[in-house]
C-alpha positions as CSV (number, residue, x, y, z in Angstrom):
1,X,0.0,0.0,0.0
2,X,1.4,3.7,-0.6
3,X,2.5,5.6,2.2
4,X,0.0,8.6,3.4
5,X,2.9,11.7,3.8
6,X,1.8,14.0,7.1
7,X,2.1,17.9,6.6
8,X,5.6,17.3,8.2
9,X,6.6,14.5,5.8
10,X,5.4,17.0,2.7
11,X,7.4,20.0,3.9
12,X,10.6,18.4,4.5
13,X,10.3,16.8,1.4
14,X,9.4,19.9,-0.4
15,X,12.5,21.7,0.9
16,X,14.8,18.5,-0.5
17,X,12.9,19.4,-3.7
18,X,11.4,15.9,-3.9
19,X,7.5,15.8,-5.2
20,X,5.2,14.0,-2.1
21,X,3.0,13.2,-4.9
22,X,1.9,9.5,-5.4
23,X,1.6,9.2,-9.0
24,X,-0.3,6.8,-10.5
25,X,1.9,4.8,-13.5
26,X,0.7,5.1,-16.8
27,X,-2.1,3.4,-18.4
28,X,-1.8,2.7,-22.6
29,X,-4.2,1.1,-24.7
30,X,-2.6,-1.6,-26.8
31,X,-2.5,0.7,-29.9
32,X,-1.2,3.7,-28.0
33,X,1.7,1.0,-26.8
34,X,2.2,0.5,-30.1
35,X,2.7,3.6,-31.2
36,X,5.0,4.4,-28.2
37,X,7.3,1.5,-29.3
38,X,7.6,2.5,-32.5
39,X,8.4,5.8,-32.1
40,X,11.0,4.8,-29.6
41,X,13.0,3.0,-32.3
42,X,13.1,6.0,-34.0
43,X,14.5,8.2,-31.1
44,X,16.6,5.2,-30.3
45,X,18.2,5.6,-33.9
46,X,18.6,9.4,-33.3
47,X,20.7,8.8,-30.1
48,X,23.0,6.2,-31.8
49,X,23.0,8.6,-35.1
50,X,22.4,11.9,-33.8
51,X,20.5,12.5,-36.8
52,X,17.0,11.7,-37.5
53,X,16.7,8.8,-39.8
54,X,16.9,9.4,-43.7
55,X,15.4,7.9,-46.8
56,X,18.0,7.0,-49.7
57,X,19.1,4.2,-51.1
58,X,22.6,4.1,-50.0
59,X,20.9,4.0,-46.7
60,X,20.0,1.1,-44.3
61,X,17.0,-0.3,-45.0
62,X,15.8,-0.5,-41.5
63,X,17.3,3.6,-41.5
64,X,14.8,4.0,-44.5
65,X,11.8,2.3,-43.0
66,X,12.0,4.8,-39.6
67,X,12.4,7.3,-41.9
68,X,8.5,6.3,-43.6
69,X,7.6,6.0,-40.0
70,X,9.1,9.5,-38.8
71,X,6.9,10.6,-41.9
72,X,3.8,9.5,-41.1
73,X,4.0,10.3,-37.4
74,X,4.3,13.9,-38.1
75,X,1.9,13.9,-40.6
76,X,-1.1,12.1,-38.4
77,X,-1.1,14.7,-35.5
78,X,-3.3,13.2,-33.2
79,X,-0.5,11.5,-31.4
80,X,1.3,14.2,-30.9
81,X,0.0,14.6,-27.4
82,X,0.6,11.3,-27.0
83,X,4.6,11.0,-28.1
84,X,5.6,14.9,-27.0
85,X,6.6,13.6,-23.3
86,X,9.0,11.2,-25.3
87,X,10.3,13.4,-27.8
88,X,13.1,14.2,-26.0
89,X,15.2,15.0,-28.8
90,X,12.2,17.0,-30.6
91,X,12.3,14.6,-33.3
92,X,8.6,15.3,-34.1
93,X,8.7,18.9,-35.2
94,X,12.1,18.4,-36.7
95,X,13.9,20.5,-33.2
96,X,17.1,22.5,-33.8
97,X,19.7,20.8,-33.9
98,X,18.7,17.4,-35.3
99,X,20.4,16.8,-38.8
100,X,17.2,16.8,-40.6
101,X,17.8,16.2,-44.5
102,X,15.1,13.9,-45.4
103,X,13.9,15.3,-49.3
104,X,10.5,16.7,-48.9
105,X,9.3,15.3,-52.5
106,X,9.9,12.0,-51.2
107,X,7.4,9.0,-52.7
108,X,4.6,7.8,-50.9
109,X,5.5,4.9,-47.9
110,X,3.8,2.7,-49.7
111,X,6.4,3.2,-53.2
112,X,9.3,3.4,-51.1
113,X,8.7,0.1,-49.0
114,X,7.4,-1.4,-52.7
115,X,11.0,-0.3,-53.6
116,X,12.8,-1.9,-50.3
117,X,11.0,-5.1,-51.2
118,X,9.0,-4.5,-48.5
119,X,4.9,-6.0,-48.8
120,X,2.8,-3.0,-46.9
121,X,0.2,-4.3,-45.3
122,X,-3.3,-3.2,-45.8
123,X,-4.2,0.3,-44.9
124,X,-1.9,3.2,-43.6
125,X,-2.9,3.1,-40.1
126,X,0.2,3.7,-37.9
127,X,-1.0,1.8,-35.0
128,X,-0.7,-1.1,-36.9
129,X,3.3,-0.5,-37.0
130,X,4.2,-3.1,-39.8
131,X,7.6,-2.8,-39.4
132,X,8.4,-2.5,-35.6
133,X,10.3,-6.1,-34.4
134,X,9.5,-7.0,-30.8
135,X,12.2,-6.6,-28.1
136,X,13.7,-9.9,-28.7
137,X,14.2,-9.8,-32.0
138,X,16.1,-6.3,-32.4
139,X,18.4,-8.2,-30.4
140,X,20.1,-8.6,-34.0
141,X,23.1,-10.5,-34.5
142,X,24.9,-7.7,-35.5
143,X,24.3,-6.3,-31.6
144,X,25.4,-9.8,-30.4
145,X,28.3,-9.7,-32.5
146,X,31.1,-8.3,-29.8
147,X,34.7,-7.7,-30.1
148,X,36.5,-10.3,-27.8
149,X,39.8,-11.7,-27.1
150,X,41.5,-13.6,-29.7
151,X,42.8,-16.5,-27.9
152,X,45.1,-17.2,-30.6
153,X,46.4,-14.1,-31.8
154,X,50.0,-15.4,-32.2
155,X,48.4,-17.2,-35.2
156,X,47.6,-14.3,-37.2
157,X,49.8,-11.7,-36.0
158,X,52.4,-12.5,-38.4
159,X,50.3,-11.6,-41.2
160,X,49.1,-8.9,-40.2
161,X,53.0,-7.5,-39.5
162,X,53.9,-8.6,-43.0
163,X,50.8,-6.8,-44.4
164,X,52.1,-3.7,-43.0
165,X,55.7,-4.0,-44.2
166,X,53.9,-4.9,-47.9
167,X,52.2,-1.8,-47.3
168,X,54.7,0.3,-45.8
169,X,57.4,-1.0,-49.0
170,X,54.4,-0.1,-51.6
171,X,54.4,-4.1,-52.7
172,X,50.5,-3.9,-51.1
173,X,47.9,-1.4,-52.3
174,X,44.6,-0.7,-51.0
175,X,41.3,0.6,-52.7
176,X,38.3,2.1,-51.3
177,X,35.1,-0.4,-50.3
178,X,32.9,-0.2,-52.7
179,X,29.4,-0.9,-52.0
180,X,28.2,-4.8,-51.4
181,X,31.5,-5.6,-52.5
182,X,32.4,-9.5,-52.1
183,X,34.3,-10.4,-48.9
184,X,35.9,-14.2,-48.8
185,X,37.3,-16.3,-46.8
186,X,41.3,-14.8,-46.4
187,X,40.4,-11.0,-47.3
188,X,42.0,-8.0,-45.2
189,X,40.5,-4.7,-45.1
190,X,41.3,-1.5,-43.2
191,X,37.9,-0.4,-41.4
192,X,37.9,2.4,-38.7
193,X,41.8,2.5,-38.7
194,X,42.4,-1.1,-37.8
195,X,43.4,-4.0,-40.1
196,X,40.9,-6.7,-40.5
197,X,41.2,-10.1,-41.3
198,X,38.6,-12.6,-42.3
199,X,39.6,-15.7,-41.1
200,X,36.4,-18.2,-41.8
201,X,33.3,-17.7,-42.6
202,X,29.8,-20.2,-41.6
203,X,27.3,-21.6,-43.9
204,X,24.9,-19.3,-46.0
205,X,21.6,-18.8,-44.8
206,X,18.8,-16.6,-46.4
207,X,17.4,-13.8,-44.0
208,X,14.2,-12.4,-43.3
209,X,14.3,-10.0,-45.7
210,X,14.9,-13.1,-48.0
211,X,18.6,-12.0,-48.6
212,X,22.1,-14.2,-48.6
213,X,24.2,-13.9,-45.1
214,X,26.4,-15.7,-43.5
215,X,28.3,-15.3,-40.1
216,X,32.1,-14.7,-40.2
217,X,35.6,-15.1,-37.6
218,X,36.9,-11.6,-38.0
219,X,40.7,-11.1,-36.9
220,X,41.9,-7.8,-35.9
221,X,45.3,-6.4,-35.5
222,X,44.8,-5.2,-31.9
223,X,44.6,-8.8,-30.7
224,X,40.2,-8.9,-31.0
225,X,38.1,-10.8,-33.2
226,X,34.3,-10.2,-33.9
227,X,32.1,-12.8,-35.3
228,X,29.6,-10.3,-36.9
229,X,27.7,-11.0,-40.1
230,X,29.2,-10.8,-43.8
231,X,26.4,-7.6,-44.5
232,X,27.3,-6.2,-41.4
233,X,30.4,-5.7,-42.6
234,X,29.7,-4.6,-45.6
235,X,27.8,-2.0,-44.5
236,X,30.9,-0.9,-42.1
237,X,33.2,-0.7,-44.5
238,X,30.9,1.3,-47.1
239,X,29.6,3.8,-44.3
240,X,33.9,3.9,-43.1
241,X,34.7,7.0,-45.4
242,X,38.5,5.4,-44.8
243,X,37.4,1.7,-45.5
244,X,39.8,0.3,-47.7
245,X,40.2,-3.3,-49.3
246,X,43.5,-4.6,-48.9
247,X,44.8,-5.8,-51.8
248,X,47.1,-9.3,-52.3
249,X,50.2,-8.6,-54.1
250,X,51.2,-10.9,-56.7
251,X,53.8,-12.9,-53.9
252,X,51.2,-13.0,-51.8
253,X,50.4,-16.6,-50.2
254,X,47.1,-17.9,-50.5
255,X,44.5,-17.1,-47.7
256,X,47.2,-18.5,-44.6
257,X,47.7,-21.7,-46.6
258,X,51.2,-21.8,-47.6
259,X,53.1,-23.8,-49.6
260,X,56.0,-21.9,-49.5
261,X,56.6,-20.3,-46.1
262,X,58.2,-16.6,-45.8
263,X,60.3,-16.9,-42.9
264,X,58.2,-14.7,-40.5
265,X,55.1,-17.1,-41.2
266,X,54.2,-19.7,-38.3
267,X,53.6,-23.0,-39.4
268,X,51.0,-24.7,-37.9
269,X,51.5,-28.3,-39.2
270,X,51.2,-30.4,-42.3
271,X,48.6,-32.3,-44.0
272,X,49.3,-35.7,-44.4
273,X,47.9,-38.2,-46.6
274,X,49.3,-42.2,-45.8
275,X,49.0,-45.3,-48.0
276,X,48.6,-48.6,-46.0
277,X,50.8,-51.5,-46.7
278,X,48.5,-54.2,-45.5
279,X,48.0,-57.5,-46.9
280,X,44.5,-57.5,-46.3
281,X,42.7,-58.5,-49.5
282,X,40.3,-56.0,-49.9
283,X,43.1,-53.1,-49.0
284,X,45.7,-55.0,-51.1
285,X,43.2,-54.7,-53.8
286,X,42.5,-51.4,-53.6
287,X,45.2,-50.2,-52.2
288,X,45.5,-46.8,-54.6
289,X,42.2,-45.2,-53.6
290,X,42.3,-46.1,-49.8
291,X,44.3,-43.0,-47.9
292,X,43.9,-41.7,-44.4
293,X,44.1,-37.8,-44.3
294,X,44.9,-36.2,-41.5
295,X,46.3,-32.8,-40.0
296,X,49.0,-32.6,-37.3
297,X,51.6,-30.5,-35.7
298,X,54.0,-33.3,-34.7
299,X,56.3,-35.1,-36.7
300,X,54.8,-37.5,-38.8
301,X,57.1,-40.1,-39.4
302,X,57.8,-40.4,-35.9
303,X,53.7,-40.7,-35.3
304,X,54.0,-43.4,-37.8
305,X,56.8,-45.4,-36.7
306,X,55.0,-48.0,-34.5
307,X,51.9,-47.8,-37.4
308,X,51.7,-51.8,-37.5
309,X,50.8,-52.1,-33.8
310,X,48.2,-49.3,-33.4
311,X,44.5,-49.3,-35.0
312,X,44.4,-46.1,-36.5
313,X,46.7,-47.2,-39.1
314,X,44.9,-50.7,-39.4
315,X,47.6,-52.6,-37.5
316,X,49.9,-52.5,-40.7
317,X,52.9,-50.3,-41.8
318,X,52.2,-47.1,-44.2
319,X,53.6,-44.6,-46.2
320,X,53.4,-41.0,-46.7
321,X,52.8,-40.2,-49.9
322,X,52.3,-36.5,-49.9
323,X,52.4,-34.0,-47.3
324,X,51.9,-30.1,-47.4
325,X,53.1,-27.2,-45.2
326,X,50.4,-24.8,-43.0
327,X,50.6,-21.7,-42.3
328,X,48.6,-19.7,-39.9
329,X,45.7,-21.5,-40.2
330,X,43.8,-23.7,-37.5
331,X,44.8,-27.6,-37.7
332,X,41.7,-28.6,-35.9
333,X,39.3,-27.0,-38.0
334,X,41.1,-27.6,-41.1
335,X,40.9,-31.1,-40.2
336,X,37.3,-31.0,-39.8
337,X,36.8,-29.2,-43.2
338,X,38.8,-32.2,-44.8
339,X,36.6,-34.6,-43.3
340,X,33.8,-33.4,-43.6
341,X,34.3,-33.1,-47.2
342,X,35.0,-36.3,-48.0
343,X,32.5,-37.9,-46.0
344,X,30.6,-39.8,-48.1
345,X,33.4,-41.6,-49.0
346,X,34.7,-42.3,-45.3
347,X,35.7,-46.5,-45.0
348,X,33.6,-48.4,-42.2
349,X,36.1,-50.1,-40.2
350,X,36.0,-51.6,-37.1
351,X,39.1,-53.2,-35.6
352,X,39.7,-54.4,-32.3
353,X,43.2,-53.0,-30.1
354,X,45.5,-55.6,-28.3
355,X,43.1,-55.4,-24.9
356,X,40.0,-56.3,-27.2
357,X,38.7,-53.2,-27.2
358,X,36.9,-52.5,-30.4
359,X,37.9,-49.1,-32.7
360,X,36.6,-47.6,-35.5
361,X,39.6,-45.4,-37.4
362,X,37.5,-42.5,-38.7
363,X,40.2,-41.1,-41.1
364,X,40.4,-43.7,-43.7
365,X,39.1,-42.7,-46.9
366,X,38.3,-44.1,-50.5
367,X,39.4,-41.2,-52.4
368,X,42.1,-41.8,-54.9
369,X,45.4,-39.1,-55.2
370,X,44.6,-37.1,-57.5
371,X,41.1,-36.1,-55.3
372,X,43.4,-34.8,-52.4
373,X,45.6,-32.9,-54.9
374,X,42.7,-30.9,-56.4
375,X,41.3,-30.4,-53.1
376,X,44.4,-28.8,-51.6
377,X,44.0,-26.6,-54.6
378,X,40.6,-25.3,-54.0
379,X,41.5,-24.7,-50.2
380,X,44.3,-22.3,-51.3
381,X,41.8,-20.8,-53.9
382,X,39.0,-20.5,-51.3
383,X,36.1,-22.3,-53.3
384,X,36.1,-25.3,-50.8
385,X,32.9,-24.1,-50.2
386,X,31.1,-23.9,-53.8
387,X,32.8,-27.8,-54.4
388,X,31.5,-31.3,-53.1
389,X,32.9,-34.7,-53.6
390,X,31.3,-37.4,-55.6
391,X,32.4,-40.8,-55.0
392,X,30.8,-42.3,-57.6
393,X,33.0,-40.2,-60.1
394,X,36.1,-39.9,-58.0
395,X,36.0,-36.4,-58.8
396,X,35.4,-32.7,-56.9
397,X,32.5,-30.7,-58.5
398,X,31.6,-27.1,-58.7
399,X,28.2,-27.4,-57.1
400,X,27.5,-24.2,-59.3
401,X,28.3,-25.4,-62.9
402,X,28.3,-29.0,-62.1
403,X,31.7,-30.4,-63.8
404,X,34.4,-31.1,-62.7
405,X,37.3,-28.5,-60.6
């Protein structure tokens, strides 16, 4: 229950220059709430902007849609009385100020959300507020996406000081971001004074706005890493007035993957593909398409050396038969990428240890040679990603054209 102030209670408080007043909290319909939380995106925009929101295509399409909002809002006056408490930034009346460009032959919402791709919804009542997310979905990814800690820094950091001696020796060049420009998988840009590096990148996956995304590991040269989305960045470096693409110079080793290192590159291991030299039938028959692949930082022939009495080599002695130098790059997850790939061609074996103890090698594969070879390739290249392998071929395909890499 609320307190009941005496005179007493009233005057002190009065001289403190606190209000004894109980007031009673605020009571909204459901379309004045609505109107309320749409109007507080815009003045949420304004804060973070410190302009109010514009239309224009080389704007932000959420930028553009407050902008239709902010339009109509000022235009339908009957909520002024409603919003004025919450105008603090006097965004309703366009208040001194406030950067307030917007052109004042601008089309109708309805033709500019037509033009964003946008479907308007029947009728132009603002209650209705089409276009306002709920709380838990502005939560966007790209507000999600913070700069953290790169636990492995040491990994990168020696690109990013060879970058800058390229650069500083005129062997590197950059060139300004140009709008929805392609980012891959190995890029470096320059985006609000900082060197960027994009070190991986997810799966594709279509938005709600039906458009191509993906999420990425971005590497900075302070020692951070951000793992915002590929349009985020896009729009970053655009907006950047000093975002720059850095561009490879013709020595320049492929996206970390080196075959030849410089000697200020880190290696990180080797890929190594084995033959077995079982007499098993089935192996000895096919002995030229069965290869385990693997990545590792040790040395491999010393891993190798007691082959015949553990599992994962099927209890039998093996060869290397091709091996190639890493780079900067992340065994583990290359590993995973290799796997993965091949897949559907993985062997299913099941052997048993000298304690009984039954194993199932996982990196024994029917891929022939000349597979691994042209997959090493399209690593370096960075179209791993647009390429699958098809067993029943032998070959890698470009999921795009369909032949062969």
């Amino acid at each position: 229950m609320a307190k009941q102030f005496t005179k007493d209670d009233d005057a002190l408080l009065a001289e403190l220059g606190v209000d004894a007043e109980v007031k009673q909290s605020a009571s909204y319909t459901p379309q004045e709430e609505r109107v309320i939380a749409g109007f507080e995106e815009i003045l949420r925009f304004v804060e973070e902007q410190g302009r109010v929101p514009r239309h224009g295509e080389e704007n932000d399409i959420f930028e553009r849609l407050y902008a239709v909002r902010l339009d109509r809002i000022r235009l339908l006056t009957e909520f002024h009385g409603l919003l004025q408490k919450f105008d603090t930034a006097g965004v309703l009346h366009a208040a001194k100020g406030i950067q307030d460009d917007s052109p004042s032959d601008e089309a109708s919402d309805d033709e500019l959300l037509a033009a964003l791709g946008v479907e308007p919804v029947g009728g132009n009542d603002i209650t209705a507020l089409k276009h306002v997310r709920p709380t838990e979905e502005r939560k966007s990814p790209d507000e999600v996406a913070q700069r953290i800690r790169c636990e492995d820094f040491e990994v990168f950091r020696p690109v990013f000081e060879r970058v800058q001696r390229d650069l500083s020796a005129g062997v590197r060049k950059t060139s300004r971001y140009q709008e929805n420009a392609a980012i891959n998988r190995g890029d470096l840009f320059i985006i609000e004074g900082q060197k960027a590096f994009v070190a991986d990148m997810d799966k594709e996956f279509r938005t709600e706005y039906e458009r191509n995304n993906r999420r990425l590991r971005v590497i900075y040269d302070n020692g951070t890493e951000s793992n915002l989305l590929l349009r985020s960045l896009q729009r970053a470096l655009y907006k950047d007035e000093n975002g720059r693409r850095i561009l490879a110079s013709d020595s320049d080793v492929p996206a970390l993957f080196a075959g030849d290192q410089s000697e200020d590159d880190l290696e990180s291991g080797r890929i190594y593909v084995l033959r077995s030299l079982s007499e098993h039938p089935f192996i000895a028959k096919n002995r030229d398409v069965i290869h385990k692949i693997g990545v590792t930082g040790g040395d491999i022939k010393k891993r190798i050396a007691n082959a015949k009495k553990d599992p994962t080599y099927l209890l039998a002695d093996v060869e290397l038969v091709e091996s190639y130098r890493l780079a900067n790059i992340n065994r583990t997850k290359l590993e995973q990428v290799i796997h993965q790939f091949f897949a559907a061609a993985r062997m299913d074996l099941q052997l048993q240890d000298r304690f009984g103890e039954n194993i199932e090698p996982r990196e024994w594969f029917l891929v022939p040679l000349s597979a691994v070879q042209k997959l090493v390739e399209v690593l370096k290249d960075g179209r791993i990603e647009q390429c699958q392998y098809a067993p029943d071929s032998a070959q890698i395909i470009d999921t795009k054209t369909g032949k062969p890499v």
